[in-house]
KEVO-188981 format. One record per atom (N, C-alpha, C): x negated, y negated, z negated; residue number from 1; atom name. Coordinates in steps of 0.02 Angstrom, whole numbers. Layout:
BEGIN
ATOM   east  north     up  nr atom
ATOM      X      Y      Z NUM   CA
...
END
This chain:
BEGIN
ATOM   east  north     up  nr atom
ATOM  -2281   3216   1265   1    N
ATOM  -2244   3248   1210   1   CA
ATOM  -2287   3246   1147   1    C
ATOM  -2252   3214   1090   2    N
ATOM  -2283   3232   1009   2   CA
ATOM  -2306   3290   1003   2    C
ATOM  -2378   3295    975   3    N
ATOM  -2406   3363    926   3   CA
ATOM  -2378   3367    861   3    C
ATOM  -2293   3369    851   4    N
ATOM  -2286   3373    782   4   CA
ATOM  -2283   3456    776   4    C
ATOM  -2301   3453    720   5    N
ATOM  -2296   3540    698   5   CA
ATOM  -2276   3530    624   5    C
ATOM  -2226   3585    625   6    N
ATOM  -2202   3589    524   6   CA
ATOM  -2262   3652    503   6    C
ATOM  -2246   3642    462   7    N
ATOM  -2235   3603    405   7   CA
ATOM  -2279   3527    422   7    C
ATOM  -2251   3477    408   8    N
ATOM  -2314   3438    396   8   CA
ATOM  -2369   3437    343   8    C
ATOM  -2403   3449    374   9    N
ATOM  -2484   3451    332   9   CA
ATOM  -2505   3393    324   9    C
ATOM  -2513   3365    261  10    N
ATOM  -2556   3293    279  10   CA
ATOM  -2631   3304    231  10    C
ATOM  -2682   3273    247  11    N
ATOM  -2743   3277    217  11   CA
ATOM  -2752   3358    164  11    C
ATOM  -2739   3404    198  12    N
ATOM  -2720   3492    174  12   CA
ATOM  -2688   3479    125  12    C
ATOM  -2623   3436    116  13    N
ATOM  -2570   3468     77  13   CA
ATOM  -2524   3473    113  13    C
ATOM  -2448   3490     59  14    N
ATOM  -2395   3499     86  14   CA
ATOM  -2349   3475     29  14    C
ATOM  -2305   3424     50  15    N
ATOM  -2267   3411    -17  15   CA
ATOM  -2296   3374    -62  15    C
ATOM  -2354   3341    -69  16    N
ATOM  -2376   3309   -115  16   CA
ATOM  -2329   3281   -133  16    C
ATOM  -2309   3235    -87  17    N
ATOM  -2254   3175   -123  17   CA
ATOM  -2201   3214   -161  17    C
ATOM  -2164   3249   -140  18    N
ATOM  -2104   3284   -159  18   CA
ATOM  -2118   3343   -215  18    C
ATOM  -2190   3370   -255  19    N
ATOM  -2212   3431   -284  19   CA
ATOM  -2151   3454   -328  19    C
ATOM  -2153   3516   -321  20    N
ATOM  -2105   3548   -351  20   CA
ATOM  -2095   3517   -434  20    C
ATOM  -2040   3504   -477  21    N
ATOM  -2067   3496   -544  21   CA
ATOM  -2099   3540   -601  21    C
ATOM  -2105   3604   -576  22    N
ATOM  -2135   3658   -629  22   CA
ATOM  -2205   3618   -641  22    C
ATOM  -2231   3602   -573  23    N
ATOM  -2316   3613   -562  23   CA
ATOM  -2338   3557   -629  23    C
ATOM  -2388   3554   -668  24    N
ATOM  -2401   3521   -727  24   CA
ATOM  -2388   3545   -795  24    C
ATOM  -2347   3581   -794  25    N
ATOM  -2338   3627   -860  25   CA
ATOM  -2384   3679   -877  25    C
ATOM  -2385   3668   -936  26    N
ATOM  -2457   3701   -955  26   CA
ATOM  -2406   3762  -1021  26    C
ATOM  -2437   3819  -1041  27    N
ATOM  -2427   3849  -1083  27   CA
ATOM  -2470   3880  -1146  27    C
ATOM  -2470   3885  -1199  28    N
ATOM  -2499   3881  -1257  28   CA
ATOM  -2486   3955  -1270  28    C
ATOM  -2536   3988  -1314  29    N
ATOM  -2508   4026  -1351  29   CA
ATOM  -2547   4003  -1434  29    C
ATOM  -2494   4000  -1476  30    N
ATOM  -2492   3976  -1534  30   CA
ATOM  -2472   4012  -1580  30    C
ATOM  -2540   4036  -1632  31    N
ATOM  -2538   4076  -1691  31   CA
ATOM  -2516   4057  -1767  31    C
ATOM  -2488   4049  -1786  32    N
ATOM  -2474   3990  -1859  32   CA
ATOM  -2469   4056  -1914  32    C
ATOM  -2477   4056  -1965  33    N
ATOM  -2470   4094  -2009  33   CA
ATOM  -2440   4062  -2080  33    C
ATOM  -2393   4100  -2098  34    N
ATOM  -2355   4090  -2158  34   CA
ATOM  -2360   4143  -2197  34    C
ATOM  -2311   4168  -2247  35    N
ATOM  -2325   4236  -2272  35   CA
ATOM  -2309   4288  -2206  35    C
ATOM  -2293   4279  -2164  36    N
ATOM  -2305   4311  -2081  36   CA
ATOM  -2335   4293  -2046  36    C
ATOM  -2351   4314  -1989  37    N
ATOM  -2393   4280  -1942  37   CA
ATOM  -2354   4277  -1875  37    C
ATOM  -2356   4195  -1846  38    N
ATOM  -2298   4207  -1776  38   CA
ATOM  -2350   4198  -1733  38    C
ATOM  -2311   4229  -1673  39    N
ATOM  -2359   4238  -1616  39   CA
ATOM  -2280   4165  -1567  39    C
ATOM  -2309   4118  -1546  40    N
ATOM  -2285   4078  -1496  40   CA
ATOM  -2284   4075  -1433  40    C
ATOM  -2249   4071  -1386  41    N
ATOM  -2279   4053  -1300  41   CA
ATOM  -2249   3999  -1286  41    C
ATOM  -2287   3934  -1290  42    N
ATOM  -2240   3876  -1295  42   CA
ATOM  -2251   3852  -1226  42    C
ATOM  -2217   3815  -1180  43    N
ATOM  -2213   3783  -1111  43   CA
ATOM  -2185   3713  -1126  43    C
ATOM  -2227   3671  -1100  44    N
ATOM  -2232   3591  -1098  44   CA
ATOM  -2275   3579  -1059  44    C
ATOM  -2271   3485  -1054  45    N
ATOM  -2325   3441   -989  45   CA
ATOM  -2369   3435  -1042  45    C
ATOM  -2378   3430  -1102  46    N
ATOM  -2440   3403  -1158  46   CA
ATOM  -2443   3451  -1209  46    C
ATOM  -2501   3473  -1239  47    N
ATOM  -2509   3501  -1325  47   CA
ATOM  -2452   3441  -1353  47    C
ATOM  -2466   3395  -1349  48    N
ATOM  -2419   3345  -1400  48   CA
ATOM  -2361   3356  -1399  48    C
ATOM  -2343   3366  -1354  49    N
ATOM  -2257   3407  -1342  49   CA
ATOM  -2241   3474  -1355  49    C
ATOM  -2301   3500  -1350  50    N
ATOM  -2281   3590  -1377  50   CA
ATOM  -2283   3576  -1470  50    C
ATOM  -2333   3543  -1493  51    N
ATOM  -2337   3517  -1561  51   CA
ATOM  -2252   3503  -1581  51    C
ATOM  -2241   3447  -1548  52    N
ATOM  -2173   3436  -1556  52   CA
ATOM  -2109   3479  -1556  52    C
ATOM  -2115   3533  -1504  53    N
ATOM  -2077   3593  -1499  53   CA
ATOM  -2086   3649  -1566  53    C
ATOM  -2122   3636  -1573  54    N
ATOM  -2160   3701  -1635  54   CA
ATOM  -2123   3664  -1687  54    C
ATOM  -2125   3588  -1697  55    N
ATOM  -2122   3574  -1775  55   CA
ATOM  -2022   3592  -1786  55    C
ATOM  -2021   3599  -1718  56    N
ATOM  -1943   3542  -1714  56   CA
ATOM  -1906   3652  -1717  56    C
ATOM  -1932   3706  -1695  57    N
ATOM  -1916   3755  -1673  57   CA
ATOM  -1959   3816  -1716  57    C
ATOM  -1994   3778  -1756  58    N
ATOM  -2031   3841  -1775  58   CA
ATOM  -1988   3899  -1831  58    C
ATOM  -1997   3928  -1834  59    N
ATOM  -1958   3993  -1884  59   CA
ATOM  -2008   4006  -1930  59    C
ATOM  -1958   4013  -2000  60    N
ATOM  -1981   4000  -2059  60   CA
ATOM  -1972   4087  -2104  60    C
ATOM  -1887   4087  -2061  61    N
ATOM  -1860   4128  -2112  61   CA
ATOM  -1821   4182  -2046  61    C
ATOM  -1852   4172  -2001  62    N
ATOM  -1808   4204  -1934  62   CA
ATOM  -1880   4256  -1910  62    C
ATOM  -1854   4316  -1883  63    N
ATOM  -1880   4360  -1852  63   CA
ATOM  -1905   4339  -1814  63    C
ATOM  -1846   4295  -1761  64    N
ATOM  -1879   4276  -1680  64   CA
ATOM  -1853   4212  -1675  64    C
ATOM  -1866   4170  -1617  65    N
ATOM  -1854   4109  -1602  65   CA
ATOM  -1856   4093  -1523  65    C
ATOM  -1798   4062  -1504  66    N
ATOM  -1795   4063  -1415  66   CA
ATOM  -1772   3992  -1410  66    C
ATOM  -1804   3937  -1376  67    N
ATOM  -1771   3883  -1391  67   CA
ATOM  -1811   3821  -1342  67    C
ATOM  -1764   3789  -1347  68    N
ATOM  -1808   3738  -1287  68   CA
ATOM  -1800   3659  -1292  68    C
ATOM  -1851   3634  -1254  69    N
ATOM  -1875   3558  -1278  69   CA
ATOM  -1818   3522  -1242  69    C
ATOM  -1861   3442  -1225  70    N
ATOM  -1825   3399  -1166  70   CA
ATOM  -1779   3427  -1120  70    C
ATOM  -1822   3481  -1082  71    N
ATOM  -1795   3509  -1025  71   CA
ATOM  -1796   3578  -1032  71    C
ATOM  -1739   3615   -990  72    N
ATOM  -1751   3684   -972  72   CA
ATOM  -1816   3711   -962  72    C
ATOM  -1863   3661   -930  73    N
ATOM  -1946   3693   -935  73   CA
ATOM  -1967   3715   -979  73    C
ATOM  -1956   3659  -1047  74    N
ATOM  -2012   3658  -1082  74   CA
ATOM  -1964   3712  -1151  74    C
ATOM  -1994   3782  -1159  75    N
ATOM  -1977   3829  -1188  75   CA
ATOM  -2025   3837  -1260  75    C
ATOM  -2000   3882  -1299  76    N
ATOM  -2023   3916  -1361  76   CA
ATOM  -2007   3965  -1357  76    C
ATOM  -2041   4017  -1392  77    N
ATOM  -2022   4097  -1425  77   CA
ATOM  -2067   4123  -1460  77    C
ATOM  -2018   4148  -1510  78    N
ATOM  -2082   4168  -1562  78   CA
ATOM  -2069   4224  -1588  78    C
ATOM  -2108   4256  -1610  79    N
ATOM  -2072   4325  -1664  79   CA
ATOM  -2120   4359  -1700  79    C
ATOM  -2105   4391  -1760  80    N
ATOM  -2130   4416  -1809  80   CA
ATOM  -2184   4472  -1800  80    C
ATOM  -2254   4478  -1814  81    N
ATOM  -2304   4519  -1793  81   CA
ATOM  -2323   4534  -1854  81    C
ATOM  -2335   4496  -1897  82    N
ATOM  -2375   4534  -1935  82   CA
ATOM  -2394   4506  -2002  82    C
ATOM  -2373   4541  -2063  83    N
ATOM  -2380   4505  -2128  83   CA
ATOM  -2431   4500  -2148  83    C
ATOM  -2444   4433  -2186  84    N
ATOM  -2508   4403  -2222  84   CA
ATOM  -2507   4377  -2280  84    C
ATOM  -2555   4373  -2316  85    N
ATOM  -2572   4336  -2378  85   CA
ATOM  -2627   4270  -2371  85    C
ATOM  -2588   4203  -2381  86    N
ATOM  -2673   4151  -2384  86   CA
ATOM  -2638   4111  -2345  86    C
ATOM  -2682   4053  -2359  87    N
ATOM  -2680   4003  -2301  87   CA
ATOM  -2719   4005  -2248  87    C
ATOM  -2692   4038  -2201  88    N
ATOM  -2734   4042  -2114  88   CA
ATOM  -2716   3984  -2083  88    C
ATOM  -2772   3977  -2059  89    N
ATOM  -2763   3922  -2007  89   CA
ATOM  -2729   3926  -1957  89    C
ATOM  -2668   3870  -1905  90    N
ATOM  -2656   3893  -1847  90   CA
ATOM  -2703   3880  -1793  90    C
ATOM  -2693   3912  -1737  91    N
ATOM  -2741   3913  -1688  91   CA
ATOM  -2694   3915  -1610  91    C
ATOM  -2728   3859  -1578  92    N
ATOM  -2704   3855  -1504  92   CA
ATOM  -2754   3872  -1469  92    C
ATOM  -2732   3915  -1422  93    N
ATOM  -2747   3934  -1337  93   CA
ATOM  -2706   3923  -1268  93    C
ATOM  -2734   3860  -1238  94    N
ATOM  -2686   3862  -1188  94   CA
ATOM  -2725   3924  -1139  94    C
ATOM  -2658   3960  -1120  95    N
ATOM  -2649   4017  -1062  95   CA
ATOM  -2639   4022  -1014  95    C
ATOM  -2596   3968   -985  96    N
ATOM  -2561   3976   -917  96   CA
ATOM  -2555   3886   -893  96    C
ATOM  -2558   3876   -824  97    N
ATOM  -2528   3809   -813  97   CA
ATOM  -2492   3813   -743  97    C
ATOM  -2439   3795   -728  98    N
ATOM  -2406   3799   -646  98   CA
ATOM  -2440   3737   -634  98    C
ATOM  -2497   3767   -550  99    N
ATOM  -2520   3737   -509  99   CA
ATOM  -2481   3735   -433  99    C
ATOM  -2501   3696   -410 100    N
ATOM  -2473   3708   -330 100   CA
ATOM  -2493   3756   -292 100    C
ATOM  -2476   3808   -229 101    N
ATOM  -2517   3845   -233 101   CA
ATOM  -2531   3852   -181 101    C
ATOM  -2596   3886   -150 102    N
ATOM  -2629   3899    -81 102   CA
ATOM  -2595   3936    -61 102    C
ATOM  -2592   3892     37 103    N
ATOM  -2554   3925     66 103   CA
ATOM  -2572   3927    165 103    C
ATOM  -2557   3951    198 104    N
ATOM  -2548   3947    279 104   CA
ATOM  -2500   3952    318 104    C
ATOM  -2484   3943    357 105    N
ATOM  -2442   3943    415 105   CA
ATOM  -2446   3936    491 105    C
ATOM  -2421   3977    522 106    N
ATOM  -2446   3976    593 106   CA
ATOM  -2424   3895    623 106    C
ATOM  -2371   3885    626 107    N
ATOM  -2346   3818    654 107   CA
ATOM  -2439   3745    636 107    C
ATOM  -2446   3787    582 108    N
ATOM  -2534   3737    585 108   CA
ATOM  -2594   3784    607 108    C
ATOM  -2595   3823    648 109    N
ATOM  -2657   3873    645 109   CA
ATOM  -2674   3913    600 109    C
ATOM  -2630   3913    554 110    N
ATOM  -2655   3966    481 110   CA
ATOM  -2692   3918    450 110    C
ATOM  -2713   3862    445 111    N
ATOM  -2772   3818    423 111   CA
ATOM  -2732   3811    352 111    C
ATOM  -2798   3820    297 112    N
ATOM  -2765   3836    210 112   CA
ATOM  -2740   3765    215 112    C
ATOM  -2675   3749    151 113    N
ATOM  -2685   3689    133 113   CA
ATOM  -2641   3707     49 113    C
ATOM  -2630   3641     33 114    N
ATOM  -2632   3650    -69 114   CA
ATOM  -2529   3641    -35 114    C
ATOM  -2488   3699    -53 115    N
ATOM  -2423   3686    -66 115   CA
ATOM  -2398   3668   -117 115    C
ATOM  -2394   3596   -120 116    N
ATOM  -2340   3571   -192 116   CA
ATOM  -2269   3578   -195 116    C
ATOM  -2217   3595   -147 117    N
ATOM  -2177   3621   -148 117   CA
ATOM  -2154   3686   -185 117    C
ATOM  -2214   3739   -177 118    N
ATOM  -2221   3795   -202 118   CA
ATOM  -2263   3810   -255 118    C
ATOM  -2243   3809   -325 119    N
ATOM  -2286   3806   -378 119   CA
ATOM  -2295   3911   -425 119    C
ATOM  -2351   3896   -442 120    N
ATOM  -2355   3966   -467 120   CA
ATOM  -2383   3965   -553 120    C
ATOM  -2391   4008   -581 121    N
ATOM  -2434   3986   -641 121   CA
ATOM  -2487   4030   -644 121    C
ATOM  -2557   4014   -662 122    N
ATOM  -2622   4030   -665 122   CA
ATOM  -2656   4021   -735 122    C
ATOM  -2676   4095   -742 123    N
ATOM  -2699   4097   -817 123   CA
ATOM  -2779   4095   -814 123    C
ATOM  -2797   4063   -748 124    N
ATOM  -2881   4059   -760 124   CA
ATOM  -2876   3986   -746 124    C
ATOM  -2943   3996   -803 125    N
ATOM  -2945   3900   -809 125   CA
ATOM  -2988   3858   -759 125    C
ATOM  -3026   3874   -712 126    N
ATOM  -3055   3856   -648 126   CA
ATOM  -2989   3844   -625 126    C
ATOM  -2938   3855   -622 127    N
ATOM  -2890   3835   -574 127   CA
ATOM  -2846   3776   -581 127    C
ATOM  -2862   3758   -685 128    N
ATOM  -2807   3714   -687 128   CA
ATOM  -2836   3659   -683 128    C
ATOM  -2777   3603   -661 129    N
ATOM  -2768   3543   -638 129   CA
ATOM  -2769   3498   -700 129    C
ATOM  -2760   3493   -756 130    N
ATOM  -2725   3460   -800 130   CA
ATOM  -2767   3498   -893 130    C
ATOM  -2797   3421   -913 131    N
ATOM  -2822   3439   -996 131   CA
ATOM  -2758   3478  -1024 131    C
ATOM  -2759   3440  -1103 132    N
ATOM  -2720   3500  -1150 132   CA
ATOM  -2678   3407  -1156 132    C
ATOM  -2700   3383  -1153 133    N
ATOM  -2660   3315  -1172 133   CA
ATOM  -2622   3283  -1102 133    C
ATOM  -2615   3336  -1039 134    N
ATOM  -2589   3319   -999 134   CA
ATOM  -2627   3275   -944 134    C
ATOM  -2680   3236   -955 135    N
ATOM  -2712   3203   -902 135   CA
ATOM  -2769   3255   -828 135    C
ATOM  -2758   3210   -774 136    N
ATOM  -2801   3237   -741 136   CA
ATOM  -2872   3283   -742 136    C
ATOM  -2900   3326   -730 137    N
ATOM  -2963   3366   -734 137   CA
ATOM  -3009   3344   -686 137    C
ATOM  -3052   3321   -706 138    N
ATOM  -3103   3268   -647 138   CA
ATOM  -3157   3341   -601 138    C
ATOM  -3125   3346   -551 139    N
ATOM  -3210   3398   -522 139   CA
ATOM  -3249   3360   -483 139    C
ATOM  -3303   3395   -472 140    N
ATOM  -3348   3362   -445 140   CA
ATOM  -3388   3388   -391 140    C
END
């Protein structure tokens, strides 16, 4: 008789091939200042695409802003914090990125493995997978 056991585990993943599509999205928070100052939480696969979201969504003359890119993923929102005088610089912080996430199951012994099926988002940066331009994070 086969030792198959589900989930299939292969080399401690699960789902690689199939990963959920959240996992790769990264999130920004993006400060721009006009004679207001907006506070952003933009969601995209690249800065170059949240750039793009911002230019294409940003609010000029609006309180708030709710609005979205390519896809249902990739989101904007913005809203009014706080009045200024000057030219401030804007400033990015990426915050968040959906990774795949650690997981066990008895059907494998409880033995950890990386679930790409099941994606979460993680605001510490030891965890993320992915630069600000979307490419791989080399560890070592």
């Amino acid at each position: 008789m086969a030792d198959n056991k589900f989930p299939p585990i292969i080399n401690g993943t699960y789902m690689k091939d199939k990963p959920s599509e959240d996992i790769g999205y990264q999130k920004w928070e993006v400060i721009k200042t006009y004679e207001v100052e907006m506070t952003y939480e933009i969601v995209a696969k690249t800065k170059e695409d949240a750039e793009h979201l911002l230019e294409k969504e940003e609010c000029i003359k609006l309180e708030e802003v709710d609005g979205y890119g390519k896809t249902f993923r990739e989101t904007i929102k913005g809203q009014h914090s706080n009045d200024m005088q000057g030219d401030e610089p804007t400033t990015w912080k990426k915050i968040e990125e959906c990774i795949p996430s650690e997981d066990t199951d008895s059907d494998n012994d409880f033995k950890p493995f990386i679930n790409y099926e099941d994606a979460t988002w993680s605001k510490d940066d030891y965890e993320w997978l992915k630069k600000e331009d979307g490419t791989e994070i080399k560890r070592t």
